[in-house]
C-alpha positions as CSV (number, residue, x, y, z in Angstrom):
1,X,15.4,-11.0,-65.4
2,X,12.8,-10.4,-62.8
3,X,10.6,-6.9,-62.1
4,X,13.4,-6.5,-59.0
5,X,16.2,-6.3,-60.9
6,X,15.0,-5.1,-64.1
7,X,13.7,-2.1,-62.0
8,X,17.0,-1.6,-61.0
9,X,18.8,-2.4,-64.2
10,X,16.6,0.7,-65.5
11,X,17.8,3.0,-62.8
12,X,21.4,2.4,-63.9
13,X,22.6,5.8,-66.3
14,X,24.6,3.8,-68.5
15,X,26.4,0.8,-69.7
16,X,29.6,1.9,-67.8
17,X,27.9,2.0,-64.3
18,X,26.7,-0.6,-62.1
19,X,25.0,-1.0,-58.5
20,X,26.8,-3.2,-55.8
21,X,24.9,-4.5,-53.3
22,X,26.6,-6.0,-50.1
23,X,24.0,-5.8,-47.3
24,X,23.0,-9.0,-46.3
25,X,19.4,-8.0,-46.0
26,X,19.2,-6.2,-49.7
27,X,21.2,-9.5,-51.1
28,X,18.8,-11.6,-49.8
29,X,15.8,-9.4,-51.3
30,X,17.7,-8.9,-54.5
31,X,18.3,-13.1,-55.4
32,X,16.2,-14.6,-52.4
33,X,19.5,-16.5,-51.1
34,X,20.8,-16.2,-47.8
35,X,24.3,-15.8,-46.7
36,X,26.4,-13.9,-43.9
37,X,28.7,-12.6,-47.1
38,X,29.0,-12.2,-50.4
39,X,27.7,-9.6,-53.2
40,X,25.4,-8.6,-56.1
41,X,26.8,-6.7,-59.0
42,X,23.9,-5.1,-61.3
43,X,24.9,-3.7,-64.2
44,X,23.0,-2.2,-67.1
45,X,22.0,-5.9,-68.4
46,X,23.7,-8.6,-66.2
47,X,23.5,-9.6,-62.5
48,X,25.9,-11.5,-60.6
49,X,25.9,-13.0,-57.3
50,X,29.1,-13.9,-55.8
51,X,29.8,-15.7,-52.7
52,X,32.6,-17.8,-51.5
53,X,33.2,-21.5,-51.4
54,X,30.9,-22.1,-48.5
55,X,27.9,-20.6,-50.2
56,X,29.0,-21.8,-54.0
57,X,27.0,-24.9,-54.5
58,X,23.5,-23.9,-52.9
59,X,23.5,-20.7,-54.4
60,X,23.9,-21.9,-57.6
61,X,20.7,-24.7,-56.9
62,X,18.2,-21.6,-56.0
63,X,19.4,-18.4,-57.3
64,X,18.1,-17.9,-60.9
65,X,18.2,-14.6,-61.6
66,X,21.7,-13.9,-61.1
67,X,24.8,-15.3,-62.4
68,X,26.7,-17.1,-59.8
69,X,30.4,-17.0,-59.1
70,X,32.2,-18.4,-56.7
71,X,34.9,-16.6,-55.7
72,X,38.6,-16.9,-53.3
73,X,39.3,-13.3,-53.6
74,X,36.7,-10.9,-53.9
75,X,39.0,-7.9,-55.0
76,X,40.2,-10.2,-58.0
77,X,36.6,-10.9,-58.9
78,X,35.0,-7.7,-59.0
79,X,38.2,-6.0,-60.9
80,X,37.4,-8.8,-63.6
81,X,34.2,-7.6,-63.8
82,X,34.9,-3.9,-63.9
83,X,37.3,-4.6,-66.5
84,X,34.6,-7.0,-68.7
85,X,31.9,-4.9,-68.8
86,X,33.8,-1.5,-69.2
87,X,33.2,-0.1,-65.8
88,X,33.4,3.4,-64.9
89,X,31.2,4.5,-62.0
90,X,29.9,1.7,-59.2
91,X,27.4,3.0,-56.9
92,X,27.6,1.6,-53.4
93,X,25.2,1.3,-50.4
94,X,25.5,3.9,-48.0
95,X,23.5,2.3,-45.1
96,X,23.8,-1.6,-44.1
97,X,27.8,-1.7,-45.2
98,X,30.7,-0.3,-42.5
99,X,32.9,2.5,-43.1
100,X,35.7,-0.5,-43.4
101,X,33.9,-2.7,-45.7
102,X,33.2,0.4,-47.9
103,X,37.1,1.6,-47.8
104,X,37.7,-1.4,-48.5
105,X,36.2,-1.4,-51.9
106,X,36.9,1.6,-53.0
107,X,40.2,0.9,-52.7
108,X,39.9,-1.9,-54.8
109,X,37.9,-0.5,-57.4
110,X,40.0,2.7,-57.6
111,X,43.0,0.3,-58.7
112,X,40.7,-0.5,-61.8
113,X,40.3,3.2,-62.4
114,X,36.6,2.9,-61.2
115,X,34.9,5.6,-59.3
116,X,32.5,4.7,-56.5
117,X,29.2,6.7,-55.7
118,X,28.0,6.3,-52.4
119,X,25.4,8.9,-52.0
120,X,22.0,7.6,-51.1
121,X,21.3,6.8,-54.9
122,X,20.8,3.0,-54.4
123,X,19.6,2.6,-50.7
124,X,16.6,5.0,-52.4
125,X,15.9,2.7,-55.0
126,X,16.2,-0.5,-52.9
127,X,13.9,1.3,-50.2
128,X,11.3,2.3,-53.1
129,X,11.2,-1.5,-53.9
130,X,11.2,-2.9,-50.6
131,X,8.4,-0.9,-49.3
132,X,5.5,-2.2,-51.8
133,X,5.5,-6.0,-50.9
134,X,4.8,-8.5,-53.2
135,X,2.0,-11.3,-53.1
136,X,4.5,-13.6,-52.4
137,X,5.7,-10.9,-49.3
138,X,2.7,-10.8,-48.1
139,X,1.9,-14.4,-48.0
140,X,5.2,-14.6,-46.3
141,X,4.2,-12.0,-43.9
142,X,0.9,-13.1,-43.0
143,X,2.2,-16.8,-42.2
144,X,4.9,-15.2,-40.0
145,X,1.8,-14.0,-38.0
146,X,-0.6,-16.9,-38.3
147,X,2.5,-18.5,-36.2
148,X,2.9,-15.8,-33.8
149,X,-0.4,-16.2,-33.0
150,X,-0.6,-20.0,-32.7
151,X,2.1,-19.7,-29.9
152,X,0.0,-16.7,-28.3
153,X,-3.1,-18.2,-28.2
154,X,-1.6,-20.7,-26.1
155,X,0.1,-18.9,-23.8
156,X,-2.3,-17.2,-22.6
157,X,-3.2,-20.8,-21.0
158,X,0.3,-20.8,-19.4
159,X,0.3,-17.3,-17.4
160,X,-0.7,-17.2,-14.4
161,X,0.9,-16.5,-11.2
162,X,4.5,-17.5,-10.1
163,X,5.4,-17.6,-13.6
164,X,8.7,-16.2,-14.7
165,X,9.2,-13.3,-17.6
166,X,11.9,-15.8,-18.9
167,X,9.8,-19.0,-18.8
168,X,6.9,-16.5,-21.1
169,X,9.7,-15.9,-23.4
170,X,10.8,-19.1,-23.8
171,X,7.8,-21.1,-23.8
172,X,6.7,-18.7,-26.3
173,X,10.2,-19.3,-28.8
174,X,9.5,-22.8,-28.2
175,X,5.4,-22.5,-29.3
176,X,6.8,-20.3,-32.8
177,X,9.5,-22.6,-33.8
178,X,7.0,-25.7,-33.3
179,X,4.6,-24.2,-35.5
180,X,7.2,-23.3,-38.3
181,X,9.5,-20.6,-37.6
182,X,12.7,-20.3,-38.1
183,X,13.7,-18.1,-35.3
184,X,11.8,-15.6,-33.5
185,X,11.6,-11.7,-34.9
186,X,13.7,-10.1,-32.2
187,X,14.2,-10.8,-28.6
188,X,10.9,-11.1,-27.0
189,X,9.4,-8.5,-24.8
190,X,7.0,-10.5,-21.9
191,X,7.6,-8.4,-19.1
192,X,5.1,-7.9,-16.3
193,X,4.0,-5.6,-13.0
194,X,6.0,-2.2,-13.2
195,X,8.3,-3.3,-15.9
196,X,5.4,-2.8,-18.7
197,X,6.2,0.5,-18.3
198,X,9.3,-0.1,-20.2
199,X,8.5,0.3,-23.6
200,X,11.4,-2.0,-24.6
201,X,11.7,-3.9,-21.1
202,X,14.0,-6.6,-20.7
203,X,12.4,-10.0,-19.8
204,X,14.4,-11.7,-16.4
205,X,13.2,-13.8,-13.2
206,X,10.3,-11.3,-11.9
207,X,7.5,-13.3,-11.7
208,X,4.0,-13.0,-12.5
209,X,1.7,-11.7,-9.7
210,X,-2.1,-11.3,-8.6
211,X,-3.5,-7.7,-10.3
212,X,-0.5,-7.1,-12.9
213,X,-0.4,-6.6,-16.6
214,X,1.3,-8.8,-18.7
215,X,2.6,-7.2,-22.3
216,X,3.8,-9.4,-24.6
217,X,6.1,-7.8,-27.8
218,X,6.1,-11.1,-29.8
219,X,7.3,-12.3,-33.8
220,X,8.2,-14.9,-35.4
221,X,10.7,-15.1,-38.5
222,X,9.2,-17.2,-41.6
223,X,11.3,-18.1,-44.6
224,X,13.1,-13.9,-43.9
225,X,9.8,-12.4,-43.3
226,X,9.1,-11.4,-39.7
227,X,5.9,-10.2,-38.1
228,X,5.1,-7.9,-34.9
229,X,2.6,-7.9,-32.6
230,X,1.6,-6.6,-29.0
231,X,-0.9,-7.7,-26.4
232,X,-1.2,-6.6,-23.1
233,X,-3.0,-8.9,-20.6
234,X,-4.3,-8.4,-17.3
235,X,-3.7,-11.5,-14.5
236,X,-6.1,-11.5,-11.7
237,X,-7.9,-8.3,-10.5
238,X,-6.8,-5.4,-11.7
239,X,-7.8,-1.7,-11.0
240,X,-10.2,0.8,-12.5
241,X,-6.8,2.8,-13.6
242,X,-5.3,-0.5,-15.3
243,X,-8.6,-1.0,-17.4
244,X,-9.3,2.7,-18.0
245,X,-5.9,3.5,-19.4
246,X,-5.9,0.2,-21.7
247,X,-9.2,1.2,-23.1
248,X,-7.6,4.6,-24.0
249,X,-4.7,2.9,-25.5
250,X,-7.3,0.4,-27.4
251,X,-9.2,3.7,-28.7
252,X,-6.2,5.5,-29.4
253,X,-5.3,2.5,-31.7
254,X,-8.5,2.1,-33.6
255,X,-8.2,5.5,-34.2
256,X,-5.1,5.2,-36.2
257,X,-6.5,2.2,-37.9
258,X,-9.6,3.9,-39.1
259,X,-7.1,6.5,-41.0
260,X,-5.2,4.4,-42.4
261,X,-5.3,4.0,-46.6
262,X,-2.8,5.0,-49.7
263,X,-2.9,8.8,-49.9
264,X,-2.1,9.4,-45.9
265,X,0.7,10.5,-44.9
266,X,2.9,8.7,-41.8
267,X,2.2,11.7,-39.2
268,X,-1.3,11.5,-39.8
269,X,-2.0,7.6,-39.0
270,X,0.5,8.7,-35.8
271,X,-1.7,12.0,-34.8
272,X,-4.5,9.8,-35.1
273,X,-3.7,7.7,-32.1
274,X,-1.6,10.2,-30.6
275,X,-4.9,12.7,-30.1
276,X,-7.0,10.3,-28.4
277,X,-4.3,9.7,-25.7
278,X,-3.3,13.4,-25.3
279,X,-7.2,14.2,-25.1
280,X,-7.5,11.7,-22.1
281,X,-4.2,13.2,-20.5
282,X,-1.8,11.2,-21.2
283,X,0.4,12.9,-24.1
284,X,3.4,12.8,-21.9
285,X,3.5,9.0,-21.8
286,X,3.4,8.2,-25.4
287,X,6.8,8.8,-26.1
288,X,7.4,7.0,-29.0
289,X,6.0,6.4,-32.8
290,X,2.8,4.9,-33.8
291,X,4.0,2.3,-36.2
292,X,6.6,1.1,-38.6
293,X,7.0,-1.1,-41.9
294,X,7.8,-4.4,-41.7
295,X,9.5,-7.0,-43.9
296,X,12.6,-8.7,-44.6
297,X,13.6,-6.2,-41.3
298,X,11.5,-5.9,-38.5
299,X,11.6,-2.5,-38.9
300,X,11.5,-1.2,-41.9
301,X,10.3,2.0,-44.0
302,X,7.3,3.3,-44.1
303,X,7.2,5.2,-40.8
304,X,4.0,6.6,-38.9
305,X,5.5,9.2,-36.8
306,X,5.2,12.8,-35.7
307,X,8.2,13.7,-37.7
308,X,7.8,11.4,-41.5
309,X,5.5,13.0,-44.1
310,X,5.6,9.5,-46.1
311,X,2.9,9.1,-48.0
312,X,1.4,5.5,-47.8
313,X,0.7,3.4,-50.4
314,X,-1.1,0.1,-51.6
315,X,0.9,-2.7,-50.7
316,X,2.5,-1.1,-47.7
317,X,2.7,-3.0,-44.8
318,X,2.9,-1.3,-41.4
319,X,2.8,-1.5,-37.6
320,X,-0.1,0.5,-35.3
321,X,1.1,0.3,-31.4
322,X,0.4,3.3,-29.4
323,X,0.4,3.0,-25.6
324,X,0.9,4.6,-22.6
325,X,3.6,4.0,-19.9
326,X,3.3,5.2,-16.7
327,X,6.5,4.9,-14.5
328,X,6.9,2.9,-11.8
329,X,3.4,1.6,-12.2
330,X,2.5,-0.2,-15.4
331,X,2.1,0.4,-19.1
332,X,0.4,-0.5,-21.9
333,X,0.9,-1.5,-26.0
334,X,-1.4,-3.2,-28.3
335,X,0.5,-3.5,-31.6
336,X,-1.5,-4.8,-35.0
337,X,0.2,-5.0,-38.3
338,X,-2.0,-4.3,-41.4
339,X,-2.0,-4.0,-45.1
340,X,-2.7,-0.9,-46.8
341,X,-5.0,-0.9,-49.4
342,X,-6.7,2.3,-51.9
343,X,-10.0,2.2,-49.0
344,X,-8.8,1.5,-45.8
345,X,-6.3,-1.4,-44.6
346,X,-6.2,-5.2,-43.8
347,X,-5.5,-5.9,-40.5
348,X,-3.2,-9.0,-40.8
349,X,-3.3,-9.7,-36.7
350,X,-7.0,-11.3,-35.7
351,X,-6.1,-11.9,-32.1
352,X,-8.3,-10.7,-29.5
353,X,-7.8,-6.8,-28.4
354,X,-10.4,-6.3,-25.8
355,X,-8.6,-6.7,-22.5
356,X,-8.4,-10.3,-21.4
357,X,-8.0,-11.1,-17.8
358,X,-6.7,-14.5,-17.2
């Protein structure tokens, strides 16, 4: 039994309870297989994975710290198991499963006479877990980037005027997958002129023009691990404003990154940044969080916002993108992930911040 499950076996109160996991995300974490269904059963000693017919014969090849079954009804399966190992109490997820899915099985299990707990018990536990990344995570992690940044560096060679948002996006999906991903993170965000002052902007036809900022919200998904990063480019000439407010944004985020080690807390890495651009007079356009964990999600827990009084931790693994939108005009994001270490962190994006006008 690995450290994963053994953690969790040790968090189980007695022999007559058990965790079920059914998220596809935590399954995936838990046994390191990947499937659109299917479910992990952790009780005091034993771990089972069960999946259906379509998942049976691979899962059985790389899973090896779970018992595989492959089942046709899950509601027959899981009562068997109830009944063999004496079941009285199965906790359940509460985020990550629907309101239907979760009826669902307690309906089944309260057939067996078992009761269902679906507090936040386990998605605590799973979040505890998830949050410190391994050396196998991280390695994960940082190849996710070293792609990202292999398709970046070469876009910047493909911008230029007349371009399309769409074509960026593309070429850009097409640059990651060629270099090893699997998929991209998310849907990109290359978006250009007035439209980088969407935070979350939706790439279409505009095109690129003389004197506009490019930002580029980029990641690429490696083996489940994703990466994040943001540049924001300038095409052309580009005004005193453009320049001033991206060095803001640039200083706003070294700012944060100088803070950052285990023993902060989430609002202080995001007051960090969030001083420099309210100093400069700009408060009002930094509307969102400083950063975010990333992992097996894109975003993930720990937080560095106004509102989260996490406290971070070696082996954390977090976002830093402040920036400042301006509407109708422009905007601006420059987005690093780093590693958080007992002195300081380890920035895990190396591609060039200072603005670059192409």
């Amino acid at each position: 039994m690995d450290n994963k499950l053994a953690t969790l076996c040790n968090h189980i109160g007695s022999n007559n309870e058990a965790f079920l996991i059914t998220s596809d995300i935590n399954r995936l974490y838990i046994t390191g297989f990947k499937s659109s269904d299917g479910a992990v059963l952790i009780t005091k000693d034993m771990a089972y994975l069960m999946v259906d017919f379509r998942y049976g014969e691979a899962a059985q090849k790389k899973v090896k710290n779970a018992t595989v079954i492959i089942y046709s009804s899950f509601a027959n399966t899981i009562t068997e198991l109830c009944k063999k190992h004496d079941l009285e109490k199965v906790y359940l997820e509460n985020e990550g499963i629907s309101l239907a899915q979760a009826n669902r099985i307690k309906f089944t299990l309260s057939k067996c006479n078992v009761k269902t707990g679906t507090d936040k018990t386990l998605d605590k536990i799973i979040t505890n877990l998830r949050i410190i990344k391994s050396r196998a995570e991280v390695a994960k992690i940082k190849k996710a980037q070293e792609i990202t940044e292999l398709a970046y560096n070469e876009i910047l060679n493909y911008i230029k005027p007349g371009v399309k948002e769409n074509e960026i996006a593309l070429e850009l999906e097409f640059l990651m997958r060629k270099n090893g991903a699997s998929a991209v993170s998310f849907d990109l965000i290359t978006i250009t002129g007035k439209k980088t002052s969407l935070p979350h902007g939706v790439p279409d036809n505009s095109v690129v023009n003389n004197g506009d900022f490019v930002t580029m919200d980029i990641g690429a998904l490696y083996d489940g691990y994703h990466s994040d990063m943001t540049r924001t480019v300038a095409v052309g000439d580009v005004s005193h404003e453009q320049k001033e407010v991206y060095d803001i944004v640039l200083q706003a985020q070294l700012s944060a990154l100088s803070v950052i080690k285990a023993g902060i807390t989430g609002d202080y890495a995001d007051k960090a940044a969030r001083d420099v651009i309210d100093n400069a007079g700009y408060g009002e356009y930094f509307g969102h969080s400083t950063g975010h964990g990333v992992g097996l999600n894109i975003h993930e827990e720990p937080r560095l916002s106004p509102r989260v009084k996490t406290i971070l931790s070696t082996g954390m693994i977090v976002t830093v993108e402040p920036g400042i939108y301006l509407p109708d005009k422009f905007g601006v994001r420059i987005e690093d992930m780093v590693y958080v270490t007992k002195n300081g962190c380890t920035n895990l994006t190396t591609a060039e911040k200072n603005l670059i006008i192409l």
